[in-house]
N, C-alpha and C positions, 0 to 999 in steps of 0.2 A: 404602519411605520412605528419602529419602537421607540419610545421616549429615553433616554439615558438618566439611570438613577444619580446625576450627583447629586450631593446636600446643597441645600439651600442653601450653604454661606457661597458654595464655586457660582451658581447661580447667579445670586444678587452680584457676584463678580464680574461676571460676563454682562450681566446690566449694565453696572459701570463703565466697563469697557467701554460697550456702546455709545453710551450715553457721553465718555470725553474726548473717545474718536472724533463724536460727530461736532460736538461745540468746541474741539480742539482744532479740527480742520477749517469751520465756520468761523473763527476770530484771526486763524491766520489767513484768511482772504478778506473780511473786512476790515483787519487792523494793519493788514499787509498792502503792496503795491496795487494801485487798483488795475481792474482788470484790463480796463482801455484807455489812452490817453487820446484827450483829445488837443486838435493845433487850428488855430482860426488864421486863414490867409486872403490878402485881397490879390484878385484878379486883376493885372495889369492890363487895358487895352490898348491894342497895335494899330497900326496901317500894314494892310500888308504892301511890299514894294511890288513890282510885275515883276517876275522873273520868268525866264524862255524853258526852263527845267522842268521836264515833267513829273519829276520829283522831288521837287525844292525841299529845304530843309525845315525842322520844325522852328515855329516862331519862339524866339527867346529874346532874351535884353539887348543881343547883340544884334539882330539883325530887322527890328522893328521901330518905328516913330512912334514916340509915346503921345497918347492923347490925354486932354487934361479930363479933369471929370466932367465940365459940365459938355462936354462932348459925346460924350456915354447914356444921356438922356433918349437919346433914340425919338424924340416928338419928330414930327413930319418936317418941320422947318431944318432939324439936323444934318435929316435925311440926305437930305437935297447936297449938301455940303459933303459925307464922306457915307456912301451907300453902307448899310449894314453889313451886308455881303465881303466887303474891306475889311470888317474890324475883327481881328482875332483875339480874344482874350487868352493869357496865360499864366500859370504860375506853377513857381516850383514846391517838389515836396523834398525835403523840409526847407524851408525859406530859406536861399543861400545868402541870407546877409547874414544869420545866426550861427554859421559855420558848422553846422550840425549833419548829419547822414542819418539814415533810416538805417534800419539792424535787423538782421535775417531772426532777433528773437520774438519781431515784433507778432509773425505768422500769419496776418493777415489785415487786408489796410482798406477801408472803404469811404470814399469820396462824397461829397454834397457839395449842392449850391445854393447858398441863397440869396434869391432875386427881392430885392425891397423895390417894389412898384409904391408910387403915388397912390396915398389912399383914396383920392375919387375913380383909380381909376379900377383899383382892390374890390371897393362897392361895385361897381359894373359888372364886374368877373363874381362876385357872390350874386347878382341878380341874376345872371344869365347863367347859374350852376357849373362854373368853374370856367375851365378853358384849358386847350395843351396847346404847347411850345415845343417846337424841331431844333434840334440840335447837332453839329455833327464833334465829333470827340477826337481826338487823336492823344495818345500816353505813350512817351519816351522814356529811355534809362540812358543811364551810363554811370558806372563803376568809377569812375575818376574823377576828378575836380576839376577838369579841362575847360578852359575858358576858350573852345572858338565853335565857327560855325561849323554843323555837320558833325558835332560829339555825339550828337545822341540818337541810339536806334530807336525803332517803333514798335510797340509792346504793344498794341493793340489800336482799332481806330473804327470808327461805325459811325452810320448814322441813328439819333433815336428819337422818341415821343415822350414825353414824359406830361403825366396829367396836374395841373394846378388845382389845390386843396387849400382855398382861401377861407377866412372865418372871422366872426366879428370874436377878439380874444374877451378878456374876463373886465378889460376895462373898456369894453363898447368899440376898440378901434381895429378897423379891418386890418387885415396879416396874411400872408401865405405861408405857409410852411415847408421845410427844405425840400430839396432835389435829388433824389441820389442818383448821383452819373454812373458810380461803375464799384464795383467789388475784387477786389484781388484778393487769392485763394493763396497768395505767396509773396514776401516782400524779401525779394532773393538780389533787391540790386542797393546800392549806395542810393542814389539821386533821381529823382523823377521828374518831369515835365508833361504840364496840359495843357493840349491848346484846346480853346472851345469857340466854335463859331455858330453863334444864332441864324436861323435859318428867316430872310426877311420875308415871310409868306403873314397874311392874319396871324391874327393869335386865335380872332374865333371867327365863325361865320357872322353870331349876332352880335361881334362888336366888329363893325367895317370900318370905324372913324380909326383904328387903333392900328398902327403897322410893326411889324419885328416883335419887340418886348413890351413895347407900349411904354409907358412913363417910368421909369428908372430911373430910384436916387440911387441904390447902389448894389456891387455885386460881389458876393463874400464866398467864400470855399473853405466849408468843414472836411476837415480828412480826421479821420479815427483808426486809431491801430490797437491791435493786442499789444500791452505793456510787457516788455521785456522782463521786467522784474517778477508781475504775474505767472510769465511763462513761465521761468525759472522756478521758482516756487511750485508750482501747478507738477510741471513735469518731476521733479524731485519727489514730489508725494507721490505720485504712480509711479513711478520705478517702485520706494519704501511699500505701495499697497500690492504690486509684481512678488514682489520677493514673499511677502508674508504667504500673499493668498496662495500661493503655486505652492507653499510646505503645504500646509492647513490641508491644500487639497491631493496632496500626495500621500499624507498620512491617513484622509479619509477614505481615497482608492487604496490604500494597505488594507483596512480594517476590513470592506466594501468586498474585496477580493478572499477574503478569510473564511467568508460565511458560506455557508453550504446550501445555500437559496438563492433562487434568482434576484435580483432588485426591485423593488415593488416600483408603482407607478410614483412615486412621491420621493422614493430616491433618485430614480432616473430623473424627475424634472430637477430636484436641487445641483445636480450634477451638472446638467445642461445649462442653469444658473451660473454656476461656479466657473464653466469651459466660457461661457459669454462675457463673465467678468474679468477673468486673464487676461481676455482678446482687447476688452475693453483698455484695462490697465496697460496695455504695451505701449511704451512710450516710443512712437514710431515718431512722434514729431522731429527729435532729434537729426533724423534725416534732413528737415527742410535747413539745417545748418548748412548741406553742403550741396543738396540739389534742391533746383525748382519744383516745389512739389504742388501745385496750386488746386491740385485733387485731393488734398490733405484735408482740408477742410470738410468737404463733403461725407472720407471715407471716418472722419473721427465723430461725426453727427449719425452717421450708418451705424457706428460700434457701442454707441450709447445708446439708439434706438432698439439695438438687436437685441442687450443685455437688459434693457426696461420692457421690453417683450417676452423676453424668457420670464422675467423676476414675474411678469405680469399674469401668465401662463402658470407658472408656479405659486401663485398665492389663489388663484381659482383651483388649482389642484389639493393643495396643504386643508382648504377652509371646506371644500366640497368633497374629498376623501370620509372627512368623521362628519358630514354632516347627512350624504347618502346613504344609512343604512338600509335601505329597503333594498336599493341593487348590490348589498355583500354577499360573496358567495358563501357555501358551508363552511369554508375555512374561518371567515369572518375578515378576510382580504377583497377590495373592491374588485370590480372586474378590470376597470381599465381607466383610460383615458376618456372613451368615449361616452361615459356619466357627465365628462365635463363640456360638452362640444357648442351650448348656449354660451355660455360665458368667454371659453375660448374661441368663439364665431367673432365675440363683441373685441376681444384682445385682436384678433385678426385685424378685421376692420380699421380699428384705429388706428393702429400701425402700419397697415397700409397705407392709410389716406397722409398721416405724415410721413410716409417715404417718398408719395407720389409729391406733398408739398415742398418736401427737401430735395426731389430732384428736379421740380419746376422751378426750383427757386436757384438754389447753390448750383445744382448740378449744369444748368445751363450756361450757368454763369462760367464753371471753367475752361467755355469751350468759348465764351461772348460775352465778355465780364459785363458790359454794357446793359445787358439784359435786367429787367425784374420784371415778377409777377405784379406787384404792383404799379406799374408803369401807365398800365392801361384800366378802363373802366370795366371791360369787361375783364382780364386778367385780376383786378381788386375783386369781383365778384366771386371767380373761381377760388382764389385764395380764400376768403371768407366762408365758404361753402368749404372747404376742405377744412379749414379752423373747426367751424362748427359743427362737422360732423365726427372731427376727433375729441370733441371737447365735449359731446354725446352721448360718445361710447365711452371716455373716463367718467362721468357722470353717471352712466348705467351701470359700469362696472363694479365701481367702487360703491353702487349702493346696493348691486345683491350681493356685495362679496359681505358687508355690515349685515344683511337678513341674516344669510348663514352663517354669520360668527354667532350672532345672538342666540341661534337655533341649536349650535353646538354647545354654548355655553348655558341654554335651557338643559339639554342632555346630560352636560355635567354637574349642574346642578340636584337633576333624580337621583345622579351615581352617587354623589357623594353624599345621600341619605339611606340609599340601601344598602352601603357599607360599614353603615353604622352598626351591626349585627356583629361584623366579626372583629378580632380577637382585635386587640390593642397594638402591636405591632404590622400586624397588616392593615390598619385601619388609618395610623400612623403614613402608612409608608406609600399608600393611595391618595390620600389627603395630599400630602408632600407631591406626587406627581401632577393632583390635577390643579393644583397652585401653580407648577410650573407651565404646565400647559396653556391656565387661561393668561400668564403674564404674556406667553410666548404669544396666544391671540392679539394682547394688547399691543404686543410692539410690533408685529406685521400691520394691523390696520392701522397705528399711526404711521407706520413707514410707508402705507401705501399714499392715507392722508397727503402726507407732505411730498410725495411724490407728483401727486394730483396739484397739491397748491403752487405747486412753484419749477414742474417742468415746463409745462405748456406755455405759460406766463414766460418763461426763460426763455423761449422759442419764437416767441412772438417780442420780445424786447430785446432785437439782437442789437439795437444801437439808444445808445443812451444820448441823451438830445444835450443836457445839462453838460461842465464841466468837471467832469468827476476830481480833475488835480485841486477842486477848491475845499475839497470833503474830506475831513480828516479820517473817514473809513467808509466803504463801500457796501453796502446793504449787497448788490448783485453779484459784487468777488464772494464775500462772506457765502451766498446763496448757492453761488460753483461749489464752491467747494466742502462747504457744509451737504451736502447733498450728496458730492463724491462720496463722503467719508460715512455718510448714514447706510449709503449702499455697499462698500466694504465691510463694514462693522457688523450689519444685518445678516452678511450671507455669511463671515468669518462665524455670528454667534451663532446661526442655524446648523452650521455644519459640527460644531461642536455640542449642542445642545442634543442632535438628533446621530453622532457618532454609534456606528453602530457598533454591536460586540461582538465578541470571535466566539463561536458555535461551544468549543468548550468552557469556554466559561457558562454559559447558559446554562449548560449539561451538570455543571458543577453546583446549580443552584435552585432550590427550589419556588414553587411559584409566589411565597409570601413573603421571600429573606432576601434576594438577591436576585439579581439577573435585570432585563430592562420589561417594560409594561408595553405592550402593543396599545396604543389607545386607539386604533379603529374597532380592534376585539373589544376592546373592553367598554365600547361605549355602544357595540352592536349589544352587546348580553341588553342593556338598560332600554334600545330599542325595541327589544323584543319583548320588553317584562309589560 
């Protein structure tokens, strides 16, 4: 791959570039809307009435007897008085006494429960290593403000499991920790409604003294959504990163198409980079403004995975190209790809295992929002196994891709002693390229670095527990989109730094004055000396 002669000042330019892309993009998501809002609601519990309809309607304000709280305790003495099985809890989203509507820019909305049990009874459940609780779920909508019975359709409804994760916190006192009921991949309607009813069976087998929920002081529902304002923002920069990147690489296919040689392996993968981050950039979200798209989700986590695959694929090609001299042919051009097939075995892998987690996880969910992998003890198992063996291969990856930068930058280190012989001008203008070269090392392994540091981590923190509206900035928005903007700026300066030249100009130039420096040739001569 030939290196492009410009001067050190366009260089250190395209550094810059980089460099206020990425903390440019990064301060407007931590200093911007945060990325999620969260709303804390209490669960009203009902009586349900008998009714003769085999489809009776969902329980709301209108058509249920309100219980007081300390009726909600569920102890055995309760029981007796209005069977569990009676009590339906409900609440709307968003609270209709705040006169407020959910907004198709919020893109996606995801639900908890939290159950505050009595602490003696929190102790029992940590002795006896947790405990699950049945649930059955039902979620309504409707688009209007309509105060009667029978406004609202059924969006979904299941029965589930969900596993209790109790623990003594950091000041010695037992706790459980939330619930997640369900994930919506789409918030395409005004007004929602939940009913939720405990299923009155154990809670465990080794606690039998304990019926339904067991000792309840009280029961609260987290709902979390993508912040409108985020999206806005978010979606505005991928359009502005569309437009840039689709010239940049129009201009690159001009130049690309000029040359009288085929594309070596190292252009084809940057290209393949460039096609992945288009795809990535398209702001298809837009859509979910006017249809239900509750698969959006999924396929916008697919489009990031594909183009951190490629990019992945392409930095084990870029770093294992000049550092394979033994398999260059006589031209002094590698043979191929398949020099790289360890590395890219380990890229495979990984990206497998988080496809397979993102469609065990998201992807079932479009079809059974109700579903998680985490739900169940052995599902936490599988998922944790799937975490950690993508979190293995970033770990492996990223640490031969560090041998070989070392191993190339030992390489250019002999070169740029045995060039010391010739003339002042070419000695000049070699020096100048393998500067640019090893900066060019420096900023791919940091890009990989912070790749490494903060996707996976991103993946595994899809819901933030705390109330981000109390933070006057967002570490996790900043983290989006600082990230976004590291990987546009990265592939924009690659593609300009490694622009190829059109066959006559080379022709017009001899090998010490002008034209570009093939550095796999030129660092095969040093392998061989």
């Amino acid at each position: 791959m030939k290196l492009s002669l410009m001067n050190v000042c366009g260089f250190v330019f395209l550094l810059l570039f980089l460099l206020l892309v990425t903390a440019g993009c990064f301060f407007l998501g931590a200093f911007g809307p945060p990325h999620t809002n969260v709303r804390h609601n209490d669960l009203s519990p009902c009586v349900i009435k008998p009714r003769n309809e085999p489809h009776p309607p969902m329980v709301d304000s209108i058509n249920c007897d309100q219980l007081g709280a300390k009726l909600v305790e569920h102890d055995q003495s309760k029981l007796q008085v209005v069977p569990l099985k009676s009590v339906t809890h409900y609440v709307h989203i968003p609270n209709e006494k705040r006169g407020a509507r959910m907004n198709r820019w919020y893109q996606f909305m995801t639900v908890f429960i939290d159950i505050q049990f009595t602490s003696e009874f929190v102790k029992k459940v940590i002795e006896k290593n947790a405990a699950v609780i049945s649930l059955n779920i039902t979620v309504g909508y409707k688009n209007t403000n309509t105060i009667k019975e029978g406004s609202w359709s059924i969006l979904a409804s299941g029965h589930v499991s969900r596993v209790m994760n109790c623990h003594y916190n950091e000041n010695d006192f037992p706790s459980c920790n939330h619930i997640q009921l369900f994930e919506l991949g789409s918030v395409h309607h005004s007004f929602y409604l939940i009913n939720v009813n405990f299923d009155p069976f154990p809670l465990e087998k080794t606690i039998p003294d304990h019926r339904g929920l067991g000792p309840v002081k009280e029961i609260n529902m987290l709902e979390i959504h993508h912040s409108g304002g985020f999206t806005i923002i978010f979606l505005g920069l991928k359009s502005i990163m569309l437009l840039v990147t689709s010239v940049i690489f129009i201009y690159y296919q001009w130049h690309m198409s000029a040359l009288n040689r085929p594309a070596n392996v190292i252009e084809k993968t940057l290209r393949e980079v460039v096609i992945t981050l288009i795809f990535m950039n398209l702001p298809l979200e837009y859509l979910k403004l006017w249809y239900d798209l509750p698969w959006m989700v999924v396929l916008n986590d697919f489009r990031q995975g594909l183009f951190l695959c490629a990019l992945a694929f392409f930095w084990a090609v870029f770093i294992g190209e000049h550092q394979n001299y033994d398999n260059l042919s006589e031209s002094g051009v590698a043979k191929g790809i398949g020099n790289h097939l360890k590395q890219l075995l380990v890229v495979a892998i990984g990206c497998l295992t988080l496809f397979i987690y993102e469609f065990c996880e998201r992807g079932i969910q479009v079809i059974f929002p109700f579903y998680s992998l985490w739900s169940t003890r052995e599902g936490q198992k599988v998922a944790w196994l799937l975490v950690l063996i993508a979190l293995l291969c970033v770990l492996v990856y990223y640490g031969v891709l560090v041998v070989q930068a070392v191993r190339v930058v030992v390489t250019l280190w002999k070169r740029e002693k045995s060039v010391e012989g010739l003339s002042e001008t070419a000695r000049k203008r070699y020096k100048k390229v393998f500067f640019i070269f090893k900066c060019q090392l420096v900023v791919t392994l940091t890009a990989a670095a912070l790749c490494v540091a903060t996707f996976l981590p991103s993946e595994l923190l899809l819901h933030q527990w705390q109330n981000v509206n109390s933070y006057q900035y967002s570490f996790y928005s900043g983290m989006i989109t600082g990230n976004y903007g590291l990987w546009n700026a990265y592939v924009l300066v690659t593609m300009l730094l490694y622009l190829p030249q059109h066959e006559d100009q080379d022709q017009k130039s001899d090998s010490t004055s002008a034209g570009d420096i093939d550095m796999q040739q030129l660092m095969a001569k040093t392998a061989l000396e």
